[in-house]
N, C-alpha and C positions, 0 to 999 in steps of 0.2 A: 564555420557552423552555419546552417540555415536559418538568417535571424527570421525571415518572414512570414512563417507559415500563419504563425498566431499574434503578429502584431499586433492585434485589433483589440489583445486583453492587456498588452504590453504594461501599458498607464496603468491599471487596475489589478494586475499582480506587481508592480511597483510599490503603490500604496499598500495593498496587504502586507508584502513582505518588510516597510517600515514598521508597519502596526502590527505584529505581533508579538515584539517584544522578546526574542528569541534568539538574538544575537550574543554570542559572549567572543573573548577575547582571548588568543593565548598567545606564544611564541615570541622570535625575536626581529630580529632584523635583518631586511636584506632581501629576502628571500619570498616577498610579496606575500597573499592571501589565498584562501580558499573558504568557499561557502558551501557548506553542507547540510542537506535536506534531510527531512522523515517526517513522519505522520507521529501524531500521540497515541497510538495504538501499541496492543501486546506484540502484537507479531515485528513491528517493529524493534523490536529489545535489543537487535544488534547495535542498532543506531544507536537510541537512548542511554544504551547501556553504555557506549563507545563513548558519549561525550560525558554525562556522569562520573563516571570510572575513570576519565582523565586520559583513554585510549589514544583518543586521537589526536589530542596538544600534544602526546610524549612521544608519538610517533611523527610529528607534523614537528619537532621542534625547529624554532625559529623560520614558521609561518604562523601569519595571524588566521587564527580557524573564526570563524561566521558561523554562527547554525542558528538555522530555519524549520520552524514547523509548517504545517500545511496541514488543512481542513481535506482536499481531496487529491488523486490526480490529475486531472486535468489544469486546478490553480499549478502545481510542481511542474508539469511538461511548459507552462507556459513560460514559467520562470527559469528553465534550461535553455527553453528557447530561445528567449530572452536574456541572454546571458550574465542574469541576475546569480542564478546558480549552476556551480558546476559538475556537482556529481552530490549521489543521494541516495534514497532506499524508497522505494515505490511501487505499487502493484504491477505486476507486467502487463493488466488492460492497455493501461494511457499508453506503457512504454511502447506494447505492439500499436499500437495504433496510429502512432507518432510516428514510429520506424516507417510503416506501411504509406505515410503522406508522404514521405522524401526528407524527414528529421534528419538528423544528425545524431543517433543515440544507440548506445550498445551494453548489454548487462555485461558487467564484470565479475559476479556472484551473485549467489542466491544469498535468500539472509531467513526466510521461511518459510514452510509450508502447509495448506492445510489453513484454519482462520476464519473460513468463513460458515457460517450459521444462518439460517431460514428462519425466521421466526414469524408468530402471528400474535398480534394484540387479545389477551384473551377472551373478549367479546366479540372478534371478527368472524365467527364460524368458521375459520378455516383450522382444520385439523390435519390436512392433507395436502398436496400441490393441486389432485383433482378441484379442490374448492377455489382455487383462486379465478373462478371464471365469475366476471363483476367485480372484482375486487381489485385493493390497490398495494402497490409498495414502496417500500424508499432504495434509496442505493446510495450513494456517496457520488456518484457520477453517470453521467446519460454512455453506455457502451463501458462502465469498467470492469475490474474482474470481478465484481462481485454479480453484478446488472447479468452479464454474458452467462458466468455460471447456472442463476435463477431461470433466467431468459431462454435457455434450449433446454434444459430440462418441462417446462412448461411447454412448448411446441412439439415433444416429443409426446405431449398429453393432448395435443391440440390445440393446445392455448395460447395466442399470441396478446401483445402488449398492444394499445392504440396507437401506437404509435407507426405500427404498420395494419391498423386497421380491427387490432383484436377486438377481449373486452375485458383488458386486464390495464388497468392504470399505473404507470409508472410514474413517481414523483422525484427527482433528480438531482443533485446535487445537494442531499442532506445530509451536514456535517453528522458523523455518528451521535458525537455530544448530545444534538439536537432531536435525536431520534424518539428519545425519554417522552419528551414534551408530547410530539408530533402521536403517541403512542397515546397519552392521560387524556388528550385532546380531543381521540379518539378521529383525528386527521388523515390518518393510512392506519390500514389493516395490517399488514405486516411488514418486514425487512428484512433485505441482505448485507446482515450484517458481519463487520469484522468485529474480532475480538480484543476486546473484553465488550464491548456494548452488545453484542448479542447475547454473552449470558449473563452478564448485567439484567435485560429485560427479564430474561425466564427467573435468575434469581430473587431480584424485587420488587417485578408489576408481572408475576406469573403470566408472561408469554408463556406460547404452546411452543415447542422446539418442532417446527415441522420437519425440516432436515435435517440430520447433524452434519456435521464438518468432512465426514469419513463417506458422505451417502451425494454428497455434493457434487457434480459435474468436476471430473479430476481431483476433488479433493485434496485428495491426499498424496498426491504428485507436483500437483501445478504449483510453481512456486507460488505464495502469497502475496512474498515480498523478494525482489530483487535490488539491487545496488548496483545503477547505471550513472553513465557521465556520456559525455558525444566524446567522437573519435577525436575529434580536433583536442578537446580537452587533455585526451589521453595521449595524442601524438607529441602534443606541445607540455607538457608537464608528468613523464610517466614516471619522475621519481615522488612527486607528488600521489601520482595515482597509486603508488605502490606502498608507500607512507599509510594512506588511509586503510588499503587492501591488509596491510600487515596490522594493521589497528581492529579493525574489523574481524580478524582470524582471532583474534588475541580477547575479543570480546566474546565472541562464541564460544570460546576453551571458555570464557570467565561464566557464563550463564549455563554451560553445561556442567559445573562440578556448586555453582552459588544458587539456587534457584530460589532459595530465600532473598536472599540478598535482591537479585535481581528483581524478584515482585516487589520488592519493597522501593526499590530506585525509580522501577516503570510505573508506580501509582503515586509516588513522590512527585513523577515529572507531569504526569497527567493530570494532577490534584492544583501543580503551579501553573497549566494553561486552562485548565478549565475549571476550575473549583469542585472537581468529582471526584473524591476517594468513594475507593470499592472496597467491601469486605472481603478476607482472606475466603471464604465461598467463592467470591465472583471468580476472583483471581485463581486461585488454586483448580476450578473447574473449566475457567476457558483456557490456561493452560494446559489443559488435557486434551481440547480441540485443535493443537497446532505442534508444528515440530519447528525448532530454531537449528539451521543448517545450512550448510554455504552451496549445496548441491544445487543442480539446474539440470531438470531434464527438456530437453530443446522440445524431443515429441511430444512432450505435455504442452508445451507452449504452443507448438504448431496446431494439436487439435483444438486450444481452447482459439485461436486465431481462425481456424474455422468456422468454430461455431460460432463466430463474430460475425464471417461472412455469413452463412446461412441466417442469421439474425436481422442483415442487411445492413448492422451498424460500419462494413466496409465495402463497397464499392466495386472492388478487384480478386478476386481468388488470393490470399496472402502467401507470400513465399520470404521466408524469413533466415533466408541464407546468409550470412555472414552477422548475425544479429545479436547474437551469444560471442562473446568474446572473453574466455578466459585465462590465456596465455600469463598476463600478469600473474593473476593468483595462483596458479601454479608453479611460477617462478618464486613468487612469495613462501610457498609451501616449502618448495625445495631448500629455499636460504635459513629456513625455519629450525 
């Protein structure tokens, strides 16, 4: 695997991932470990749901499972990088963009789609994308998939970020959690937000919904959330990888027929990292902004890699040929 691309955060996603308290134990002997990543978010519920529900101990029996949350993508790529973690569930921003540096990283499934939400603080004057000229926003990461979604839709109105010279303010790497604050503060005018903290804000600090989820650059195609590991991981361990892939399948069937159950697990999990329970409104409607699925459409992924490049957050024309790799889980399927 390519340790070096991102050394330089190496030390500092080390520390985070001690400190967050996110580790548990399962399995038996013999048979080594594995460390598994996600975000405290809805869209995430394959994950969450997977280690809640006991998915992945019962399929991983006798390995020790590890899991990991993570604030954004970019901390997660660093930690794959860094061979702190080995396979995970994460927006396919980081993942393209990592791929496109010479990473080592390839989606094995999707895990959702759909998630993401515009919103604006309700004294920011922004009713529309037209107003965001002077205005500012957050994102969870500088080029993620939420930044890139917002980010061409605004250039298609003529509006570019400062960052390449607009006059549209971007503010970067804001845990969603922290959005709340950054919002009563009155610190940024709006956000691309994932869900549940995007309608978190509209349900109770009456944010303006200026996008929905369906109105979004791919919305409703581009996966949200993927489940990648590097090829090395998957050359060197692909009964492991297959373990999780089958755990993974088996948590989608469980969220597709429990969807109580499920809200109730994923504001459980989110309530023990961050001290935020949501009411059954928040939950129940941004549930309705996403779709939980294992599907992957590569052309969604390739257009929104575009408009990365057109954004300038890449460097090279993106060609993302061998990037998707789902041979496993359709092996998985088949034994199923």
């Amino acid at each position: 695997m390519k340790r070096q691309l991102l050394a330089s955060a190496g030390a500092a996603v080390l520390l985070f991932t001690a400190g967050c308290g996110g580790d548990d134990a399962a399995g038996g002997e013999g048979q080594g470990d594995i460390n598994i990543g996600y975000f405290p978010n809805l869209d995430h519920a394959a994950g969450l749901v997977g280690k809640q529900e006991g998915f992945f101990d019962q399929h991983l029996e006798g390995v020790s499972t590890n899991y990991t949350h993570f604030p954004n993508g970019n901390d997660f790529i660093e930690a794959l990088d860094t061979g702190s973690l080995d396979i995970g569930y994460v927006g396919p921003g980081p993942a393209i963009n990592y791929y496109l540096q010479g990473g080592d990283v390839q989606i094995l499934s999707g895990a959702a789609n759909g998630a993401t939400l515009i919103v604006s603080s309700e004294d920011s004057g922004i009713k529309e994308l037209e107003d965001f000229d002077g205005k500012s926003f957050c994102t969870p990461g500088n080029g993620c998939t939420h930044n890139v979604q917002l980010e061409i839709m605004l250039k298609d109105l003529g509006l570019e970020s400062e960052r390449v010279g607009g006059t549209v303010e971007h503010q970067s790497r804001v845990d969603p959690a922290s959005m709340t604050m950054r919002f009563q503060e009155g610190e940024v005018d709006a956000a691309a937000a994932p869900e549940p903290w995007g309608t978190y804000l509209v349900e109770e600090y009456n944010a303006n919904v200026v996008t929905e989820w369906n109105d979004v650059f791919v919305g409703e195609t581009l996966p949200s959330v993927v489940l990648v590991a590097s090829s090395e991981f998957v050359d060197e361990h692909p009964e492991k990888v297959e373990s999780v892939l089958a755990a993974h399948k088996e948590s989608i069937a469980f969220i597709d027929e429990n969807e109580e159950e499920t809200l109730e697990a994923v504001n459980d999990y989110i309530y023990e990292l961050s001290q935020q329970r949501f009411s059954d409104d928040v939950l129940t409607n941004a549930w309705e902004r996403m779709n939980i699925s294992a599907d992957v459409d590569a052309e969604t992924l390739q257009e929104w890699a575009d408009a990365s490049y057109d954004l300038q957050f890449l460097d090279e024309e993106p060609d993302l040929d061998g990037f998707v790799n789902t041979e496993l889980l359709e092996e998985v399927e088949e034994e199923s």
